[in-house]
PyMOL commands that place a pseudoatom at each C-alpha (Angstrom):
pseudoatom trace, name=CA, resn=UNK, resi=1, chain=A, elem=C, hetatm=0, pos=[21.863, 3.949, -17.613]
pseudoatom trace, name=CA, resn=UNK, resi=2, chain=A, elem=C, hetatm=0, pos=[20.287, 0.954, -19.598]
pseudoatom trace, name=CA, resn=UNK, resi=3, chain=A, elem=C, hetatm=0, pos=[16.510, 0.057, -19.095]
pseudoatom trace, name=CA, resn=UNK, resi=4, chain=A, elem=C, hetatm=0, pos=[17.281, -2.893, -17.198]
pseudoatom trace, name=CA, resn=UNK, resi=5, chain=A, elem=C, hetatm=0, pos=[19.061, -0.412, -14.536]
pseudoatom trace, name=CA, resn=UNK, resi=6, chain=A, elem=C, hetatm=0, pos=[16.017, 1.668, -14.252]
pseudoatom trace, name=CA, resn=UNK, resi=7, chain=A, elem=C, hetatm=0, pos=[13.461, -1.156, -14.195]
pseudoatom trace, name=CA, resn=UNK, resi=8, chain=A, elem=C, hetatm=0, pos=[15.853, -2.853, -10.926]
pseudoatom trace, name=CA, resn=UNK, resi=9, chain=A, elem=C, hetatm=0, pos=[15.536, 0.980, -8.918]
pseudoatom trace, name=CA, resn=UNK, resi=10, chain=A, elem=C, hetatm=0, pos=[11.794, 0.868, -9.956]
pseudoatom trace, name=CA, resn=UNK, resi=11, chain=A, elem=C, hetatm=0, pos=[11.642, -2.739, -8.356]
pseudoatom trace, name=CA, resn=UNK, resi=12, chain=A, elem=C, hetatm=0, pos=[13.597, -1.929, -5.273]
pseudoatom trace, name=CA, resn=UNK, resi=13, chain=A, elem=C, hetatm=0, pos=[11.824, 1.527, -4.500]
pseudoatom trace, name=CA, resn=UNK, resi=14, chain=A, elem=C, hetatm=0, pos=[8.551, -0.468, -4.423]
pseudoatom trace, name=CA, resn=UNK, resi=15, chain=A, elem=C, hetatm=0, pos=[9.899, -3.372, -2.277]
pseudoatom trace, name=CA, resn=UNK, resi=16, chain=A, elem=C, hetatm=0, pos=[11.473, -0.330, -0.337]
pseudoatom trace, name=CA, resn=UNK, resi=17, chain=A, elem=C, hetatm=0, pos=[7.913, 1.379, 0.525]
pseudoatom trace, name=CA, resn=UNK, resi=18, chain=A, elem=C, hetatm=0, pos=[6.150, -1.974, 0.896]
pseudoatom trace, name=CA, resn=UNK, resi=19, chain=A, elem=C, hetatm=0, pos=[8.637, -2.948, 4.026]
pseudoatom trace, name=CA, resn=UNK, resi=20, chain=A, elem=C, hetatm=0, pos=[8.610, 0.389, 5.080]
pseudoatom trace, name=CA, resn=UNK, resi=21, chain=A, elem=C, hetatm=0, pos=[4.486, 0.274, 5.554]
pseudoatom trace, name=CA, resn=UNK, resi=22, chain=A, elem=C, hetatm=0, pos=[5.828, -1.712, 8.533]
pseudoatom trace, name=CA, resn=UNK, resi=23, chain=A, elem=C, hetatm=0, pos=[7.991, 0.063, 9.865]
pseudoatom trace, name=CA, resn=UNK, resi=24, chain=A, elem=C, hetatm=0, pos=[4.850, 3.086, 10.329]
pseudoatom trace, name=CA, resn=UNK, resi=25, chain=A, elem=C, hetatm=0, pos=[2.497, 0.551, 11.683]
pseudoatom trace, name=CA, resn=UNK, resi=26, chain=A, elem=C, hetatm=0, pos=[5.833, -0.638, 14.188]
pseudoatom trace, name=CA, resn=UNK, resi=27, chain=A, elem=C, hetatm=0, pos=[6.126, 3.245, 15.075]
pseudoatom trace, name=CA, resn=UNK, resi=28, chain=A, elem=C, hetatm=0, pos=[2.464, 4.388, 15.575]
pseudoatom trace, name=CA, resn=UNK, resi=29, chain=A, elem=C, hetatm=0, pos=[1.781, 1.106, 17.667]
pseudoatom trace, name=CA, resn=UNK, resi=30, chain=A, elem=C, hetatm=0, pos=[4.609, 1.218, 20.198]
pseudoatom trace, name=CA, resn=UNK, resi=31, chain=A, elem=C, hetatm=0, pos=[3.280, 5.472, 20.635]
pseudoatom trace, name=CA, resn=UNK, resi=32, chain=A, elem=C, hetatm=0, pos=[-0.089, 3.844, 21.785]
pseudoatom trace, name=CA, resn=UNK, resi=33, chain=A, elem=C, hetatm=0, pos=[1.397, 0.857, 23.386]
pseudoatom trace, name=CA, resn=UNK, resi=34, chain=A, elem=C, hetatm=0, pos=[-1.247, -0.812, 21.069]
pseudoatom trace, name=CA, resn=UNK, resi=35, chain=A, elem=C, hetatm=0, pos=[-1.888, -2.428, 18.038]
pseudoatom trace, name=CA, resn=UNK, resi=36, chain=A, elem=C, hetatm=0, pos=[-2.469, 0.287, 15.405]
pseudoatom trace, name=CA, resn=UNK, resi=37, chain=A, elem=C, hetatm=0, pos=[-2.775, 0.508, 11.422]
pseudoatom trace, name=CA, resn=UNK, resi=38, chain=A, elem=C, hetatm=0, pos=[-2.484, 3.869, 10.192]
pseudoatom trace, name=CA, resn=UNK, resi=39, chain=A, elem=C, hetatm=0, pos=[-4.286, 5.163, 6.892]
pseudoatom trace, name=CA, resn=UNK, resi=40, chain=A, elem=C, hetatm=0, pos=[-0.975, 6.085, 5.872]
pseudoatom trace, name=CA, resn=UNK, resi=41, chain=A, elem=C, hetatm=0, pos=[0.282, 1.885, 6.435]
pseudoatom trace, name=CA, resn=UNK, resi=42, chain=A, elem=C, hetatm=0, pos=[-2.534, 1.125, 3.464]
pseudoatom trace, name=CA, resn=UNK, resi=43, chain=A, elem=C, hetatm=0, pos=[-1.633, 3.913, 0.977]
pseudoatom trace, name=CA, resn=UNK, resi=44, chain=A, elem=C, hetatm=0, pos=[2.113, 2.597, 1.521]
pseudoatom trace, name=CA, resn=UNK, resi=45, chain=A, elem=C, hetatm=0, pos=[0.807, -0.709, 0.866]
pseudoatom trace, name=CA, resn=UNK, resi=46, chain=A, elem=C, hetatm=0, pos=[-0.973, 0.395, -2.684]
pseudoatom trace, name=CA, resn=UNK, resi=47, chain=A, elem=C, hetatm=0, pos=[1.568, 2.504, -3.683]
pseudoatom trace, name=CA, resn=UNK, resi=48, chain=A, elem=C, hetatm=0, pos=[4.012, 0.356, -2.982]
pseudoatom trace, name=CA, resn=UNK, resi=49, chain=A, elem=C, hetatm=0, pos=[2.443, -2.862, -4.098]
pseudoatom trace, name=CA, resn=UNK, resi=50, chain=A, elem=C, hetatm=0, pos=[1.413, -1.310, -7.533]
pseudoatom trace, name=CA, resn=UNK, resi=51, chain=A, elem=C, hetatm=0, pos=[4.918, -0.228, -8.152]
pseudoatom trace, name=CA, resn=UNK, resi=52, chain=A, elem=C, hetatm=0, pos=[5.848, -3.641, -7.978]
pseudoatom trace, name=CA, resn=UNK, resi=53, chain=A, elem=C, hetatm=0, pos=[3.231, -4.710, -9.734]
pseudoatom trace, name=CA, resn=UNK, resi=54, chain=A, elem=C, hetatm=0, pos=[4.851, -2.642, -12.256]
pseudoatom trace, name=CA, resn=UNK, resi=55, chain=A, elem=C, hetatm=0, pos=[7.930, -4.352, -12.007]
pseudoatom trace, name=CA, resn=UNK, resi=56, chain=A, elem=C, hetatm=0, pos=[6.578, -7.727, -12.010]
pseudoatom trace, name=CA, resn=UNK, resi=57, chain=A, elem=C, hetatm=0, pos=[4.291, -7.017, -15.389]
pseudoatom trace, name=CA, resn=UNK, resi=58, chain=A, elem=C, hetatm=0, pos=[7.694, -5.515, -16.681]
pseudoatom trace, name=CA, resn=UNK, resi=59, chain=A, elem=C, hetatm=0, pos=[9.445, -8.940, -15.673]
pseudoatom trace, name=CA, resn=UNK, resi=60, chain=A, elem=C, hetatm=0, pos=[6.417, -10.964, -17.030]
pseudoatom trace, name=CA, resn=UNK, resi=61, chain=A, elem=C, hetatm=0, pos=[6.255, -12.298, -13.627]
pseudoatom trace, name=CA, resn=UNK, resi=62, chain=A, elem=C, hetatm=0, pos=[2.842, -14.055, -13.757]
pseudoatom trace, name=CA, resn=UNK, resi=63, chain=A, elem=C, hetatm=0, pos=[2.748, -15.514, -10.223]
pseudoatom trace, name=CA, resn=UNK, resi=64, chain=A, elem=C, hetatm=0, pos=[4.317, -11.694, -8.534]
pseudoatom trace, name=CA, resn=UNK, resi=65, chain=A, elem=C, hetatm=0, pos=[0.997, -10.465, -10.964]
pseudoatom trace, name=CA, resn=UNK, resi=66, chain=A, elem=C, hetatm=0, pos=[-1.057, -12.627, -9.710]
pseudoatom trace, name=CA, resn=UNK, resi=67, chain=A, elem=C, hetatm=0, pos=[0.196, -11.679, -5.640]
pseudoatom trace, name=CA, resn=UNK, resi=68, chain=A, elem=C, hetatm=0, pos=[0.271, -8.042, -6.272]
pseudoatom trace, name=CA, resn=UNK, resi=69, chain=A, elem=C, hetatm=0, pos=[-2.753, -7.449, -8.240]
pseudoatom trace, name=CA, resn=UNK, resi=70, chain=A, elem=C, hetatm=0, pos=[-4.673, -9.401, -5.292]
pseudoatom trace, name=CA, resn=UNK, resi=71, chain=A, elem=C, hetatm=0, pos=[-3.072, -7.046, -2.916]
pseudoatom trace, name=CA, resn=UNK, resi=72, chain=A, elem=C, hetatm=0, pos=[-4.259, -4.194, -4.320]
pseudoatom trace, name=CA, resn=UNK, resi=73, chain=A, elem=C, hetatm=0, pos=[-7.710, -4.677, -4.100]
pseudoatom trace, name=CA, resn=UNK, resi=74, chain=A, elem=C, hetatm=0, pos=[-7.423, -5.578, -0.574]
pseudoatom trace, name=CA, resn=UNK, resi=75, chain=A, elem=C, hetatm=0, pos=[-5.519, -2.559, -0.038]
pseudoatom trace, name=CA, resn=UNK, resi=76, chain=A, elem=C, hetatm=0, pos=[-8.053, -0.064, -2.195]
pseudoatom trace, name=CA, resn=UNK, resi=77, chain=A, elem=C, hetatm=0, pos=[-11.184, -2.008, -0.209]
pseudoatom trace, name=CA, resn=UNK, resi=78, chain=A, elem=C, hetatm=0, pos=[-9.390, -0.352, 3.328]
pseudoatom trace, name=CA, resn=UNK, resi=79, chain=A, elem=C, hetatm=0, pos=[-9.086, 2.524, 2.479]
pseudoatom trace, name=CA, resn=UNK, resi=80, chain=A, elem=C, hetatm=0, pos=[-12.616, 2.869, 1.194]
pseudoatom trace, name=CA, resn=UNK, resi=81, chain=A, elem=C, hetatm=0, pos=[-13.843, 1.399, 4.133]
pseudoatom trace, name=CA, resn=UNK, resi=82, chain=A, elem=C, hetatm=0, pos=[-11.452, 4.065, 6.417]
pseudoatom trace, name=CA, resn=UNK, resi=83, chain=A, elem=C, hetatm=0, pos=[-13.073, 7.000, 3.810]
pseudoatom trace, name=CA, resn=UNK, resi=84, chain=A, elem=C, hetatm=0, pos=[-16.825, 5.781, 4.596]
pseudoatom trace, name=CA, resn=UNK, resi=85, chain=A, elem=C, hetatm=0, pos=[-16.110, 5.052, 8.618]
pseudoatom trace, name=CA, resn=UNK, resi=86, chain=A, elem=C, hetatm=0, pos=[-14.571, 9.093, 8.001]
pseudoatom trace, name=CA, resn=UNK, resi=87, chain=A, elem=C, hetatm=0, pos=[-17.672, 10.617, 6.347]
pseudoatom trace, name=CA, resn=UNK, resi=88, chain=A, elem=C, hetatm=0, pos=[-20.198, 8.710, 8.818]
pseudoatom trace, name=CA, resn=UNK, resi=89, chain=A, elem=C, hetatm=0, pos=[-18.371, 10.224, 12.179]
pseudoatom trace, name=CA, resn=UNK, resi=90, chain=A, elem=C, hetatm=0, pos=[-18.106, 13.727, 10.563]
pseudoatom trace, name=CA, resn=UNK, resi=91, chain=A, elem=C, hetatm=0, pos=[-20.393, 16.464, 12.097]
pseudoatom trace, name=CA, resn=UNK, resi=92, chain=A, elem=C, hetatm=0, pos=[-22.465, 16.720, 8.704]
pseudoatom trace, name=CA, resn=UNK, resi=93, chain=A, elem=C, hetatm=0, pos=[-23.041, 12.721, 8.696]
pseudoatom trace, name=CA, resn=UNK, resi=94, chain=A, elem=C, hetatm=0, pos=[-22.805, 10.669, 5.589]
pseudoatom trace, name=CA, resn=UNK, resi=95, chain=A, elem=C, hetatm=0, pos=[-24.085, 12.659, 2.249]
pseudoatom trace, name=CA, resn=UNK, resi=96, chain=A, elem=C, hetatm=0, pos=[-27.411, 12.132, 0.981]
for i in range(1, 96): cmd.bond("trace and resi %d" % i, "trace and resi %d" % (i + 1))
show_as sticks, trace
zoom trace
């Protein structure tokens, strides 16, 4: 299997768990007949965007950098704000 080979799966397995992000936030909001984002639809989203990022770097792919690596810190910023909206509703409150 030549470099190139393994570099395309890494590509595609990325792509793969960035589409399939919406396929969770599809599933949990037709169970609540509601718009929903799960935590899990933003770790989907970082894993799979810095896989691609990956990829793209790889490919020298300065405008795929440029998308992904913006994506990430959107993606990072959720999920601290989900942690901190998680440690203030807790029964021992936010720590000191």
């Amino acid at each position: 299997m030549s470099l190139e080979t393994i570099w395309l799966g890494i590509g595609f397995f990325g792509q793969a768990l960035f589409f399939g992000r919406w396929l969770v936030q599809w599933i949990a909001s037709e169970k609540r007949a509601e718009s929903q984002v799960p935590v899990s639809f933003w770790y989907m989203s970082l894993i799979g965007g810095l896989i691609t990022l990956a990829y793209a770097i790889y490919r020298m792919d300065p405008v795929f950098i440029a998308g992904q690596s913006v994506g990430s810190v959107v993606y990072i910023r959720n999920l601290m704000l989900i942690r901190r909206a998680t440690q203030a509703n807790s029964p021992a409150g936010p720590p000191a």
